[in-house]
N, C-alpha and C positions, 0 to 999 in steps of 0.2 A: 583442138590442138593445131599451132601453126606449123607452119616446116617452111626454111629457107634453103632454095635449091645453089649448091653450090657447082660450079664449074671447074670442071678437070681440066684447064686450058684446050689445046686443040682438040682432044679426044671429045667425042658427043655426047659421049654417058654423063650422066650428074648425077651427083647423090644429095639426099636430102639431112637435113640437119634438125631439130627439133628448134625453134625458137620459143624461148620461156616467156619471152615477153613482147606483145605480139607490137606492142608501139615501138618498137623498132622496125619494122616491116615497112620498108620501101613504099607500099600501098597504103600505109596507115598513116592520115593526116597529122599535124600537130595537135594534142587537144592541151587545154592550159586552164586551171578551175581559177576562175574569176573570185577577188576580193570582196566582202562584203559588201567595203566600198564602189566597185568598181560596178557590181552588181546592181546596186543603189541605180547609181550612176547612168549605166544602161537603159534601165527598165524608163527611166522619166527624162532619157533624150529621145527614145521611141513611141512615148504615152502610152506602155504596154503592162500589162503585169504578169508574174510569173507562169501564170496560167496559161497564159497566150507562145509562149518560147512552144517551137518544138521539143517533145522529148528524148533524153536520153535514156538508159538505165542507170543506176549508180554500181550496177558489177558488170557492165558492159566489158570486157577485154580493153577495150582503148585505153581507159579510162583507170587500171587495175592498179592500185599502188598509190593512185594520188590522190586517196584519201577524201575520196566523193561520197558527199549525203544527201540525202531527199533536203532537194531545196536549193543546191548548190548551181549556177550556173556554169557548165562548159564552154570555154569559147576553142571554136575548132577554124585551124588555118592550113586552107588546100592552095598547093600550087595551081594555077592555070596560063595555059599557052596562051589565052587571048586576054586576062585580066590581070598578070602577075601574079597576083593571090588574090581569095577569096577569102571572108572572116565570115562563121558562121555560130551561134550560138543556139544551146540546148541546156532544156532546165533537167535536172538529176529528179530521176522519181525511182522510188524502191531501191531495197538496200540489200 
C-alpha cells in the first residue's frame, strides 16, 4: 500500500492519504509499454534480443492498469539533475 503524505501548511503534523495508484507517486518514474513496432525496433538498433532487457514483472505496481504481458517491453523515463532524463527499458515476464 502507498500513502502520499499531505501538508497541513505551517503546522508540522501531516497526515497520510492512501494512493490507489502508485504511478502517480512523485518517486515513481514514467513507464510507457512500447508498440510491437517500436519493440521491433529497439531490440535490432541494440543487436539485442528480448532476453537480454532487464526485467520487469508484468503486476509490478508501476506498471498496474497498462495492460502489460509476458513479452511486452517497458520503457521507463527518470528525470536526472546531470543528464535531463534517462530512457530505460525492461522486458515484462509473469503475469
Amino acid at each position: 500500500m502507498f500513502y502520499r503524505v499531505l501538508s497541513t501548511g505551517d503546522n508540522e503534523m501531516a497526515t497520510k492519504e492512501e494512493v490507489s495508484k502508485p504511478q502517480q507517486h512523485i518517486l515513481v518514474p514514467k513507464h510507457e509499454k512500447l508498440s510491437e513496432k517500436e519493440k521491433k525496433e529497439l531490440l535490432e538498433k541494440h543487436s539485442i534480443s528480448f532476453e537480454q532487457l532487464p526485467r520487469i514483472f508484468a503486476n509490478d505496481p508501476a506498471v498496474r492498469g497498462m495492460n502489460i504481458k509476458t513479452g511486452d517491453v517497458v520503457k521507463i523515463t527518470r528525470q536526472s539533475m546531470t543528464a535531463g532524463h534517462t530512457v530505460y527499458y525492461r522486458g515484462a515476464i509473469g503475469e
